[in-house]
mmCIF file of the N, C-alpha and C atoms, coordinates in Angstrom:
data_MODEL
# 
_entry.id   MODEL 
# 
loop_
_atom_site.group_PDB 
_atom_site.id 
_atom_site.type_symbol 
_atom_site.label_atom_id 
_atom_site.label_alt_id 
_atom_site.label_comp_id 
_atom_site.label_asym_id 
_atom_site.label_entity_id 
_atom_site.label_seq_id 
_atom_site.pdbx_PDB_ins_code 
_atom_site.Cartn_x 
_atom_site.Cartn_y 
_atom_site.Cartn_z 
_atom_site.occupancy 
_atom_site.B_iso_or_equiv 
_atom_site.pdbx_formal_charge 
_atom_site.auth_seq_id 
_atom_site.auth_comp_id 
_atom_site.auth_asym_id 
_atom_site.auth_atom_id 
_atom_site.pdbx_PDB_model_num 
ATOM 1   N N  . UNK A 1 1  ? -4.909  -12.673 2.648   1.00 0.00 ? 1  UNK A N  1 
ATOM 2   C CA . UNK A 1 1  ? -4.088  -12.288 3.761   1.00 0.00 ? 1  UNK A CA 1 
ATOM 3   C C  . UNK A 1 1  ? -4.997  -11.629 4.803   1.00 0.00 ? 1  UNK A C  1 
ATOM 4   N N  . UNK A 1 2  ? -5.354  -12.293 5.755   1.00 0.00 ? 2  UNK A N  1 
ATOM 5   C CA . UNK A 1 2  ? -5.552  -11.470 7.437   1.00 0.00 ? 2  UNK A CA 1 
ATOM 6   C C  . UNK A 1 2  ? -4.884  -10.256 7.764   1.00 0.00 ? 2  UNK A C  1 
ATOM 7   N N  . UNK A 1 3  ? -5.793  -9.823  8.726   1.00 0.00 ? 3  UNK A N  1 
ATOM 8   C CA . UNK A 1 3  ? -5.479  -8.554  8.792   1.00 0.00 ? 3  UNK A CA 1 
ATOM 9   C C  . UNK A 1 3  ? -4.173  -8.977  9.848   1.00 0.00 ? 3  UNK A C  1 
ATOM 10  N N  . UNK A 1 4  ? -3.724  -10.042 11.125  1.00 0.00 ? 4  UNK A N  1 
ATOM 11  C CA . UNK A 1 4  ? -3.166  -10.760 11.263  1.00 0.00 ? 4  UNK A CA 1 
ATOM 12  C C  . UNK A 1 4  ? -1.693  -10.509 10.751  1.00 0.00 ? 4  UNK A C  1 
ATOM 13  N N  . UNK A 1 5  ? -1.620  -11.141 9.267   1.00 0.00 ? 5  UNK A N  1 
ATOM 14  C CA . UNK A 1 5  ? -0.867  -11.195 8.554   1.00 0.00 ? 5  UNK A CA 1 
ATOM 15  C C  . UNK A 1 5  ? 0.136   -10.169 8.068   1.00 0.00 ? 5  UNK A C  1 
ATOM 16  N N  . UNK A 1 6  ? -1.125  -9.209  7.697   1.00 0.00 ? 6  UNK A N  1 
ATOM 17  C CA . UNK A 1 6  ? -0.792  -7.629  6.716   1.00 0.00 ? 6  UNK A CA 1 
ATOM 18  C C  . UNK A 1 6  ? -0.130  -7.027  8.100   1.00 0.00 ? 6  UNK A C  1 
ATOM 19  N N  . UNK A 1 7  ? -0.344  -7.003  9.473   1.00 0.00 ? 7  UNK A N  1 
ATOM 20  C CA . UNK A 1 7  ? 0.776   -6.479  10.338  1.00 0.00 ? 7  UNK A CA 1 
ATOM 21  C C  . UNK A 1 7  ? 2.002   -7.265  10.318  1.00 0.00 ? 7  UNK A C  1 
ATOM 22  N N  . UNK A 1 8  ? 2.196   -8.698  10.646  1.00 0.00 ? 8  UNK A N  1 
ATOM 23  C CA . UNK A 1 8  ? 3.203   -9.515  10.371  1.00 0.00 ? 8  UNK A CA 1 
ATOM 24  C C  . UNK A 1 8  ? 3.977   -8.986  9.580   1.00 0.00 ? 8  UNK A C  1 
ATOM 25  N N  . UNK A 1 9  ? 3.568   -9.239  7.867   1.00 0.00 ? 9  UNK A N  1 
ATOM 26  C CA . UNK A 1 9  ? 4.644   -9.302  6.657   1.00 0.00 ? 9  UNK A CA 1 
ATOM 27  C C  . UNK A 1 9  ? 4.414   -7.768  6.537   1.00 0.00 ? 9  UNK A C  1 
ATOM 28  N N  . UNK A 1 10 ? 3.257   -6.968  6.483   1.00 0.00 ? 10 UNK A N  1 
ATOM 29  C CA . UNK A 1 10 ? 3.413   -5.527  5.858   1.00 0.00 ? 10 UNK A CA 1 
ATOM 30  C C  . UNK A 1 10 ? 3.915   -4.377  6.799   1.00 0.00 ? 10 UNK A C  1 
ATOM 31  N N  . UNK A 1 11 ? 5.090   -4.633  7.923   1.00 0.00 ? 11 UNK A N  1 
ATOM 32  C CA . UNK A 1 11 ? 5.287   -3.654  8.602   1.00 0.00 ? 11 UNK A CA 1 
ATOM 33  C C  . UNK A 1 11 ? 5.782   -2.307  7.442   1.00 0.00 ? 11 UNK A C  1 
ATOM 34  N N  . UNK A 1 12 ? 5.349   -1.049  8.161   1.00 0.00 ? 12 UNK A N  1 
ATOM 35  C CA . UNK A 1 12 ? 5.591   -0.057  7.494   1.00 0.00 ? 12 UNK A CA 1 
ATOM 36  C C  . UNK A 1 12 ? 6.621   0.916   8.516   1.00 0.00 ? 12 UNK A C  1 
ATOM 37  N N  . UNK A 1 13 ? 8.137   1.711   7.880   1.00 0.00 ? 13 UNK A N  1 
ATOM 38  C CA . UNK A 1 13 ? 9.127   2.573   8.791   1.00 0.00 ? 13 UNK A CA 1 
ATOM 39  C C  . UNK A 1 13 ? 7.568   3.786   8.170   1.00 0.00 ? 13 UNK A C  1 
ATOM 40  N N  . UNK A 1 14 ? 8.247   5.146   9.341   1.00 0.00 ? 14 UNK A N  1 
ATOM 41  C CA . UNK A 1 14 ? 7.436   6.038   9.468   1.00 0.00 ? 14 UNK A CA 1 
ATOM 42  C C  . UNK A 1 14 ? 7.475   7.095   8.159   1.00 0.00 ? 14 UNK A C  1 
ATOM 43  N N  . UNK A 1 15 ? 8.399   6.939   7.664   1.00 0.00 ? 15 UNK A N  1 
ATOM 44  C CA . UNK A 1 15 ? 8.390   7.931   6.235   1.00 0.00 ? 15 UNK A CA 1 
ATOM 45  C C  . UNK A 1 15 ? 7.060   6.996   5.218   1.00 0.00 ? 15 UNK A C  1 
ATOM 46  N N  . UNK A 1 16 ? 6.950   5.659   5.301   1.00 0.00 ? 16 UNK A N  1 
ATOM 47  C CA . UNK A 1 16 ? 5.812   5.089   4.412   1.00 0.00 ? 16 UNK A CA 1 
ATOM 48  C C  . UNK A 1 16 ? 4.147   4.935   4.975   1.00 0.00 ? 16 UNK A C  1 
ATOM 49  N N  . UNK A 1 17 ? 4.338   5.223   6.344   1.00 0.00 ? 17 UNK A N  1 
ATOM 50  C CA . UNK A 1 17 ? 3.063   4.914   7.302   1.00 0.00 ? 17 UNK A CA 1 
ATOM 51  C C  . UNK A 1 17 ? 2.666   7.024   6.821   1.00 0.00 ? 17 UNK A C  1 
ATOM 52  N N  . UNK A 1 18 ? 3.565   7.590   6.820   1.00 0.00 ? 18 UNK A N  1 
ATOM 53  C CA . UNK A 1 18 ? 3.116   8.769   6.533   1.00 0.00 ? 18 UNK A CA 1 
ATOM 54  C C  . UNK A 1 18 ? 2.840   8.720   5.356   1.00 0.00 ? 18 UNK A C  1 
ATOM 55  N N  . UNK A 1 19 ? 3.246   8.433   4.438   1.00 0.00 ? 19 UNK A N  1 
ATOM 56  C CA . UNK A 1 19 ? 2.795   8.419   2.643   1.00 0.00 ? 19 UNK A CA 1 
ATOM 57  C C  . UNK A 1 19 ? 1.628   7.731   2.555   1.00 0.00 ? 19 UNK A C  1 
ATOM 58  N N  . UNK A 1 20 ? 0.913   6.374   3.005   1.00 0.00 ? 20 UNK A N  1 
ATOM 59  C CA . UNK A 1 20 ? 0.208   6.029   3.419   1.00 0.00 ? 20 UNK A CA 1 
ATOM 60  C C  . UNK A 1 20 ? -0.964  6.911   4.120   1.00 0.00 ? 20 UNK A C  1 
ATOM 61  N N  . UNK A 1 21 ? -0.920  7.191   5.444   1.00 0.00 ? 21 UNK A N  1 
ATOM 62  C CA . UNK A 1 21 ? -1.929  8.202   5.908   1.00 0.00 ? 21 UNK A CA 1 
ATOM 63  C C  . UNK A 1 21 ? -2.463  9.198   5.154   1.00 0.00 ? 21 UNK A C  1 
ATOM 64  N N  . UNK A 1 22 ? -1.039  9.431   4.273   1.00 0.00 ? 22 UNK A N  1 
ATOM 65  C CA . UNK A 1 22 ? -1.393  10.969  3.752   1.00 0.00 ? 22 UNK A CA 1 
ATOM 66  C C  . UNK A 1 22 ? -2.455  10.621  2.020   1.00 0.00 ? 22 UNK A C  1 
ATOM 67  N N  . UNK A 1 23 ? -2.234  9.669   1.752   1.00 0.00 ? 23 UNK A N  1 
ATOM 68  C CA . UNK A 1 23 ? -2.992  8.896   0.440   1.00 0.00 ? 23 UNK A CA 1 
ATOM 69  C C  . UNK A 1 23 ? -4.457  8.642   1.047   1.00 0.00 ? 23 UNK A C  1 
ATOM 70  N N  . UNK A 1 24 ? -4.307  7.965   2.074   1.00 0.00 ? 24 UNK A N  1 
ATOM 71  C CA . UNK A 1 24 ? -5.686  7.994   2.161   1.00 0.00 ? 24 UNK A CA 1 
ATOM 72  C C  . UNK A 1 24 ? -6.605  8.853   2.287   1.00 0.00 ? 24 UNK A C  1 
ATOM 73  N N  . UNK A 1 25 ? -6.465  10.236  3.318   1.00 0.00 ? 25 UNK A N  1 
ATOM 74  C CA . UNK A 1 25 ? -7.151  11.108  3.475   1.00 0.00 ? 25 UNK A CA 1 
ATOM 75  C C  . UNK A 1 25 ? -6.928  11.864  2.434   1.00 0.00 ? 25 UNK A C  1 
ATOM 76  N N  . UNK A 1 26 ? -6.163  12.096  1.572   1.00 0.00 ? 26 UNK A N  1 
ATOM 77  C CA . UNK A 1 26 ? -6.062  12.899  0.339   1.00 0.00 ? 26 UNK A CA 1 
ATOM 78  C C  . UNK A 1 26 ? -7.166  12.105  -0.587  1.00 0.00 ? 26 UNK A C  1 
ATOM 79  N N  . UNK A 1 27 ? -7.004  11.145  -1.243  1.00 0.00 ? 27 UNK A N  1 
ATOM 80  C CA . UNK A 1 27 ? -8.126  10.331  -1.832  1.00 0.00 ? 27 UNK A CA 1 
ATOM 81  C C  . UNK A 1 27 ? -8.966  9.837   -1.134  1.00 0.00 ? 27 UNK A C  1 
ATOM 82  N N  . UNK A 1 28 ? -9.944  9.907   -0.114  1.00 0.00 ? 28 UNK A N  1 
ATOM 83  C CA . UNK A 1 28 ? -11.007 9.679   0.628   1.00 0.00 ? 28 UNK A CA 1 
ATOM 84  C C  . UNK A 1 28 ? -10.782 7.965   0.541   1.00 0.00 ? 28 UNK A C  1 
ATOM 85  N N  . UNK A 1 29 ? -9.856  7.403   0.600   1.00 0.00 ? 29 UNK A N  1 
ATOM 86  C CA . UNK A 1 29 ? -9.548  6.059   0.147   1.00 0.00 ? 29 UNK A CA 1 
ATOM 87  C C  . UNK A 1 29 ? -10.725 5.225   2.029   1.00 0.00 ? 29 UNK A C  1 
ATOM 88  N N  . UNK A 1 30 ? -10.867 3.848   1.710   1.00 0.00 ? 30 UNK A N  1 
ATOM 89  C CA . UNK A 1 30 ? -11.495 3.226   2.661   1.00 0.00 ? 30 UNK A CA 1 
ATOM 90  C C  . UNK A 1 30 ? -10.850 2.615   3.804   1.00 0.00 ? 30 UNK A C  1 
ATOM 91  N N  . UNK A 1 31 ? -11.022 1.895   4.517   1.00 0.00 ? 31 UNK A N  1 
ATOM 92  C CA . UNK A 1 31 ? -10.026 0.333   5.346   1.00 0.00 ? 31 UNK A CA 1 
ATOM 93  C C  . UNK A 1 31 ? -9.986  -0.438  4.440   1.00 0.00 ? 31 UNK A C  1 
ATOM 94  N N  . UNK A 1 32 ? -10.390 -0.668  4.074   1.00 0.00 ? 32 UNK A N  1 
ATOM 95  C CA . UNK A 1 32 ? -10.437 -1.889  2.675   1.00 0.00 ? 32 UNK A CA 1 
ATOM 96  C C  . UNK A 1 32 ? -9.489  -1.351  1.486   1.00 0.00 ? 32 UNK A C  1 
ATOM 97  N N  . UNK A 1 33 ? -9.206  -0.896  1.203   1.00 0.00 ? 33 UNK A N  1 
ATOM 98  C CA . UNK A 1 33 ? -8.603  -0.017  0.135   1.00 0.00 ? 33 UNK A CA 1 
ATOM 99  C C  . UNK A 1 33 ? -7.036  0.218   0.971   1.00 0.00 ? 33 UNK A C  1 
ATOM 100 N N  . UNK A 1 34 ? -7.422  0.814   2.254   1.00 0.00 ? 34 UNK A N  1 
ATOM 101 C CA . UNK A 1 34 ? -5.967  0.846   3.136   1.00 0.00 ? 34 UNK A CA 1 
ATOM 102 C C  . UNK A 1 34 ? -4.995  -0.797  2.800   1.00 0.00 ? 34 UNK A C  1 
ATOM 103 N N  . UNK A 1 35 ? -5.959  -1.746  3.147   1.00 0.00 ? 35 UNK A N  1 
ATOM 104 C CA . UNK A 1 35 ? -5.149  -3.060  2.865   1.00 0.00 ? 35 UNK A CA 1 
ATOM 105 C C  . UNK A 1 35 ? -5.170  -3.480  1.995   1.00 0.00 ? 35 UNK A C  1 
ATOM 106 N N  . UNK A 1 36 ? -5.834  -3.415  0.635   1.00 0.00 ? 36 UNK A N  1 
ATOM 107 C CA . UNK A 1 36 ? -5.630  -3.643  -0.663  1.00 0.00 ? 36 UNK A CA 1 
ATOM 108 C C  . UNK A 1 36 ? -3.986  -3.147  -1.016  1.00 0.00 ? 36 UNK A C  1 
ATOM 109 N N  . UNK A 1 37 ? -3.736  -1.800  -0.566  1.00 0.00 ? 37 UNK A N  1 
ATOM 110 C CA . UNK A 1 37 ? -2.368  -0.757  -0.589  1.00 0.00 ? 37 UNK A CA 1 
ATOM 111 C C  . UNK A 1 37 ? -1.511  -2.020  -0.253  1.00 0.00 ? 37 UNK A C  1 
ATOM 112 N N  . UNK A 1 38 ? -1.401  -2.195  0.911   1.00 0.00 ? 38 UNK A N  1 
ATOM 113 C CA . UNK A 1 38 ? -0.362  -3.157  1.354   1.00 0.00 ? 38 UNK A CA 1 
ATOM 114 C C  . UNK A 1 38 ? -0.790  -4.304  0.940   1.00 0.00 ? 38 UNK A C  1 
ATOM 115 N N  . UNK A 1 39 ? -1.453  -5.293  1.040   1.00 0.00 ? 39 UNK A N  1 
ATOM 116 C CA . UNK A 1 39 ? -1.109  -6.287  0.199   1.00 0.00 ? 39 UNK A CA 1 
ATOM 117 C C  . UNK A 1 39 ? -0.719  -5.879  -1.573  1.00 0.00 ? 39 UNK A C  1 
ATOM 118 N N  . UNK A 1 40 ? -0.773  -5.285  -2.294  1.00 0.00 ? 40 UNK A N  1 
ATOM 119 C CA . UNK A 1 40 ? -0.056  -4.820  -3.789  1.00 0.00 ? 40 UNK A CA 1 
ATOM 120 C C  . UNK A 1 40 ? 1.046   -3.870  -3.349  1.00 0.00 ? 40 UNK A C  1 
ATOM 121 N N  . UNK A 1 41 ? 1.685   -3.537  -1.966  1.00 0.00 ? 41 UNK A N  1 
ATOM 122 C CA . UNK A 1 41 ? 2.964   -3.388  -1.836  1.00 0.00 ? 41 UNK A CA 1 
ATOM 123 C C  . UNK A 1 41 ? 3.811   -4.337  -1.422  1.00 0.00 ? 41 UNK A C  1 
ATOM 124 N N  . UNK A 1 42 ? 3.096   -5.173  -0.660  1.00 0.00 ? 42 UNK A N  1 
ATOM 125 C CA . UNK A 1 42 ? 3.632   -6.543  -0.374  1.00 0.00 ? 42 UNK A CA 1 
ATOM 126 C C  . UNK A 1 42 ? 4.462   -7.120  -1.697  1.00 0.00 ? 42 UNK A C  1 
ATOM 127 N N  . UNK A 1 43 ? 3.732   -7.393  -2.423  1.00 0.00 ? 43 UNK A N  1 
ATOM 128 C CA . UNK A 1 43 ? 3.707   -7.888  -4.016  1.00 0.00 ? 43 UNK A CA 1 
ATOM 129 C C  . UNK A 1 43 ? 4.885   -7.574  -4.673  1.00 0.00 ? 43 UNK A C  1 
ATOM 130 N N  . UNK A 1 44 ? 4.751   -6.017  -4.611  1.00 0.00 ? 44 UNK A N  1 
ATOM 131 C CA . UNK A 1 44 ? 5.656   -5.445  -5.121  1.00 0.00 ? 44 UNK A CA 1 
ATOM 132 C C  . UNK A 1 44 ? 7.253   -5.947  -4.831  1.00 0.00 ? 44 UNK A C  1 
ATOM 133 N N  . UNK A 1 45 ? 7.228   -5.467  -3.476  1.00 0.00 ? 45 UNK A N  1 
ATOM 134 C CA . UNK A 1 45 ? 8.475   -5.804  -2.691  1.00 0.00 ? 45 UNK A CA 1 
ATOM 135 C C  . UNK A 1 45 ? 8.945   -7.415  -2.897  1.00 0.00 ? 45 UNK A C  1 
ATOM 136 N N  . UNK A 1 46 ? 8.063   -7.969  -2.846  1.00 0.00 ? 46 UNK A N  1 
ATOM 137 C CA . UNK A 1 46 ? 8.813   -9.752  -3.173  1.00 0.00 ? 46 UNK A CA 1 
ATOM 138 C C  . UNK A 1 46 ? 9.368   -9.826  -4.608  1.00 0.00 ? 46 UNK A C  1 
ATOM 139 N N  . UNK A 1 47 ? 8.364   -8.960  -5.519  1.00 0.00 ? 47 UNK A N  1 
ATOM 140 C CA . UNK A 1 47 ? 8.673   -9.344  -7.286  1.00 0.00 ? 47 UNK A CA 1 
ATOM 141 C C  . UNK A 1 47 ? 10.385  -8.717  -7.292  1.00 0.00 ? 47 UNK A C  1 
ATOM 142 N N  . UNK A 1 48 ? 10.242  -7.746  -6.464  1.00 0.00 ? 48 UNK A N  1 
ATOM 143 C CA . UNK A 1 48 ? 11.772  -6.924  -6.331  1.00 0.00 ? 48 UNK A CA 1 
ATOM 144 C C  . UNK A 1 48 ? 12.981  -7.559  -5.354  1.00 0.00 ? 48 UNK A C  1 
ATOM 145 N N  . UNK A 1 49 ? 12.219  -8.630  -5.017  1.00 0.00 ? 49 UNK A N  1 
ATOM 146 C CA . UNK A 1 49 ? 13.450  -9.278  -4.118  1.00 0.00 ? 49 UNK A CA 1 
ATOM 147 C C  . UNK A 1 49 ? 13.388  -8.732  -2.946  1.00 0.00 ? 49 UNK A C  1 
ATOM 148 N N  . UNK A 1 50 ? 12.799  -8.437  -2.360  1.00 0.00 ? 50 UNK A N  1 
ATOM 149 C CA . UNK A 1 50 ? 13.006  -7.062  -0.983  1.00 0.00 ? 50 UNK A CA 1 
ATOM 150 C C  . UNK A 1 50 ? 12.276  -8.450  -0.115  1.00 0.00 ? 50 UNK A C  1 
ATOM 151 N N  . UNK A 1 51 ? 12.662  -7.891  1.304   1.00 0.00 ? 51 UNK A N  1 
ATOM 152 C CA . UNK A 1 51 ? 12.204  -8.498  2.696   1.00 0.00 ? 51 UNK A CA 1 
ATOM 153 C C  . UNK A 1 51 ? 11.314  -7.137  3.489   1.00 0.00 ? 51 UNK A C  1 
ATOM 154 N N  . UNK A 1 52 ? 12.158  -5.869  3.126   1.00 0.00 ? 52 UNK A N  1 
ATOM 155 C CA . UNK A 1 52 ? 10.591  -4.777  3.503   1.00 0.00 ? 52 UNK A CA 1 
ATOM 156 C C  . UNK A 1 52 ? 10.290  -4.159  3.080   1.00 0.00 ? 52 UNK A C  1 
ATOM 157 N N  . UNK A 1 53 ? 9.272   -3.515  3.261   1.00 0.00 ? 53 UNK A N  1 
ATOM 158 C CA . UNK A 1 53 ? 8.382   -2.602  2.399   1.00 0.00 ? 53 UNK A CA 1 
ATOM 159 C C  . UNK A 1 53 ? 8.975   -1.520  2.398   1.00 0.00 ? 53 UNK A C  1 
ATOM 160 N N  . UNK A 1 54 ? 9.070   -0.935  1.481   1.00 0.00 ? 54 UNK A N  1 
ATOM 161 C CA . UNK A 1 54 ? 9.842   0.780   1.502   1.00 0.00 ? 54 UNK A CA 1 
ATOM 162 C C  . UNK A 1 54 ? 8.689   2.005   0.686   1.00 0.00 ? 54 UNK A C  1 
ATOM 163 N N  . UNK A 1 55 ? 8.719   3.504   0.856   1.00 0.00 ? 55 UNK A N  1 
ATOM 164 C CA . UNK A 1 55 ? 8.012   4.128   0.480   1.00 0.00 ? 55 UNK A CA 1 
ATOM 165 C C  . UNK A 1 55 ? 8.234   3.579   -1.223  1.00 0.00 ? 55 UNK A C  1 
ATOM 166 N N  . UNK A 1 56 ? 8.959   3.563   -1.661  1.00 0.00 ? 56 UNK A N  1 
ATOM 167 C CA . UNK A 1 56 ? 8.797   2.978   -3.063  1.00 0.00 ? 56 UNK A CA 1 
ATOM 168 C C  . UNK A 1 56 ? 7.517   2.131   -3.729  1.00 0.00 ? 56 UNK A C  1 
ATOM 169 N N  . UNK A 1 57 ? 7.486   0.966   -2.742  1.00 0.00 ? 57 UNK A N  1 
ATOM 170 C CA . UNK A 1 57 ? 7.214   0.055   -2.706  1.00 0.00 ? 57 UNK A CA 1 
ATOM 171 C C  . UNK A 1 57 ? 5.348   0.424   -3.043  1.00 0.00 ? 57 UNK A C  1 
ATOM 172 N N  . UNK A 1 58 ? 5.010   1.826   -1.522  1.00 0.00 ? 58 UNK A N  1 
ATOM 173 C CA . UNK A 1 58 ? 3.818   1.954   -1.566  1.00 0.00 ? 58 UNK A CA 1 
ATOM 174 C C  . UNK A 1 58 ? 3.226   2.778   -2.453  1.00 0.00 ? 58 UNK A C  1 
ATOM 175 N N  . UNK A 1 59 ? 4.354   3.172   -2.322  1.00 0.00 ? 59 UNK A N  1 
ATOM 176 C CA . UNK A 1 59 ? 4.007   4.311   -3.849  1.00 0.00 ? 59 UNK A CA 1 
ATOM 177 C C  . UNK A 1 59 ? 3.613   4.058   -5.002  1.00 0.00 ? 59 UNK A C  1 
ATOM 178 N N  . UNK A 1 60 ? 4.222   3.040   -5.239  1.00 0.00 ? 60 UNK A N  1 
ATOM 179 C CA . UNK A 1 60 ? 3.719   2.092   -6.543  1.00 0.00 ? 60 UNK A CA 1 
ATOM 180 C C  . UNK A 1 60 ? 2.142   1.998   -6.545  1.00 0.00 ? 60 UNK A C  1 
ATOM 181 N N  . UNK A 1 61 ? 2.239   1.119   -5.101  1.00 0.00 ? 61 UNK A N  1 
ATOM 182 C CA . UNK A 1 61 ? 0.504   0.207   -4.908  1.00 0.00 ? 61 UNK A CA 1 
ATOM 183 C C  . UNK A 1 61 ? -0.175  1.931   -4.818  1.00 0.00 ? 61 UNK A C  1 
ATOM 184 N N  . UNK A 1 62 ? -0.094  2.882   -4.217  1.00 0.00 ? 62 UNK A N  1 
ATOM 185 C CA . UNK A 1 62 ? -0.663  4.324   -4.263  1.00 0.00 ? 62 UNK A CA 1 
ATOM 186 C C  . UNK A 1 62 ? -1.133  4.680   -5.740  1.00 0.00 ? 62 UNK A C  1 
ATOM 187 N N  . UNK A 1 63 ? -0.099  4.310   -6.562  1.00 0.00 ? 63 UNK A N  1 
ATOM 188 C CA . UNK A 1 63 ? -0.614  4.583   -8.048  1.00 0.00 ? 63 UNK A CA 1 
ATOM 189 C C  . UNK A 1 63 ? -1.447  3.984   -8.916  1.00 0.00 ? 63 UNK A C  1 
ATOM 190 N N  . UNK A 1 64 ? -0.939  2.545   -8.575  1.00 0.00 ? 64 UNK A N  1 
ATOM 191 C CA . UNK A 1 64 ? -1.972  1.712   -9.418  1.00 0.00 ? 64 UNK A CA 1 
ATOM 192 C C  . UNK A 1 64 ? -3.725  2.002   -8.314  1.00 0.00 ? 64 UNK A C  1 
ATOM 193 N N  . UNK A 1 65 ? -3.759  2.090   -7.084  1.00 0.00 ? 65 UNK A N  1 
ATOM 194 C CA . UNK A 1 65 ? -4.805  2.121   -6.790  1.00 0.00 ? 65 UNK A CA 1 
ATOM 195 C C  . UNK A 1 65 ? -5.466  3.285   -7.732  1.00 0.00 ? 65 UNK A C  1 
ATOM 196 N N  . UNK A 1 66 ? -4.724  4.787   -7.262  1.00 0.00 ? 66 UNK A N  1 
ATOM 197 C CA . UNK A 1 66 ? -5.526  6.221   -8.052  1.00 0.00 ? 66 UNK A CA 1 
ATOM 198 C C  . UNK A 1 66 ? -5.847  5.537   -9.646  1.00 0.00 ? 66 UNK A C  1 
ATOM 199 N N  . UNK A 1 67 ? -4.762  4.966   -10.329 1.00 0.00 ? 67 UNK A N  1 
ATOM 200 C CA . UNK A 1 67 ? -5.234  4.778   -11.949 1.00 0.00 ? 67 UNK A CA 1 
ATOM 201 C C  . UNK A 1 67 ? -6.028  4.291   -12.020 1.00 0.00 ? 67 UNK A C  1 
ATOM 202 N N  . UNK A 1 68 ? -6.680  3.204   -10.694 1.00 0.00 ? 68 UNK A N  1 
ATOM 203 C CA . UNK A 1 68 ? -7.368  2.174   -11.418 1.00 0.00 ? 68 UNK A CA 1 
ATOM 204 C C  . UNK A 1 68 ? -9.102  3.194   -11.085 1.00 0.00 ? 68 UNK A C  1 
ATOM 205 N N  . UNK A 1 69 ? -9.186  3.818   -9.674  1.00 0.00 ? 69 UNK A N  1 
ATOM 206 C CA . UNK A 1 69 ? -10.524 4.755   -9.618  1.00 0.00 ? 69 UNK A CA 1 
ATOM 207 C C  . UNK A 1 69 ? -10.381 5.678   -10.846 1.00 0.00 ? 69 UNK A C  1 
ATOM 208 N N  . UNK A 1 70 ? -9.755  6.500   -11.527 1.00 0.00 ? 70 UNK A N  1 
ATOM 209 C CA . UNK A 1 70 ? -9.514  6.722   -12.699 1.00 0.00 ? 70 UNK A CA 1 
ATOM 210 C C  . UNK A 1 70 ? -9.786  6.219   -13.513 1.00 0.00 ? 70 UNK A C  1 
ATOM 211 N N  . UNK A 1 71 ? -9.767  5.020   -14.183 1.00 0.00 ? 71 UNK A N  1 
ATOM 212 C CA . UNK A 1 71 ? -10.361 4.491   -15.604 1.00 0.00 ? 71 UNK A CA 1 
ATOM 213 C C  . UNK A 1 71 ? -11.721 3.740   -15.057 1.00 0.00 ? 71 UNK A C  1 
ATOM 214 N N  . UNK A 1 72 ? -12.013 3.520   -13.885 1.00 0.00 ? 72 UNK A N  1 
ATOM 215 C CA . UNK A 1 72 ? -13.438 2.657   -13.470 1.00 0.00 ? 72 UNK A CA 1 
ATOM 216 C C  . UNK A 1 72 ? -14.602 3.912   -13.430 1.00 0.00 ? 72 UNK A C  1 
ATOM 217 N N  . UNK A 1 73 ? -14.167 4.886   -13.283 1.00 0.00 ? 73 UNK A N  1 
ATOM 218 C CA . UNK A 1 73 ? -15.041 6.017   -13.682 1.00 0.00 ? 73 UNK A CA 1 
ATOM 219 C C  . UNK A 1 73 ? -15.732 6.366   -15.330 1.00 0.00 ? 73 UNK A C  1 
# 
């Protein structure tokens, strides 16, 4: 997915663009890592039937990202 794209399908309302912001600078997370987030919230949201992304959604991809720097350590 283009970056293109990830604005297209991954629009974010402002309660998830804040959960978001606030993940990244809390975990020193990258740009690359920013869109990794949304594309595995993307994911999320389709496996769930959804058309948009909701803080749920990123929250999820927020977790699996932290677990996964967590066990790669």
């Amino acid at each position: 997915m283009t970056s293109k794209h990830l604005r297209r399908h991954c629009q974010l309302d402002e309660p998830s663009q804040r959960l978001l912001d606030a993940a990244i600078n809390q975990l020193g997370l990258s740009a690359r890592a920013h869109d990794r987030i949304l594309k595995v919230s993307r994911t999320i949201a389709d496996l769930a039937g959804e058309e948009r992304l909701t803080a749920t959604h990123l929250g999820e991809a927020i977790m699996y990202r932290t677990l996964d720097r967590t066990l790669s350590y």
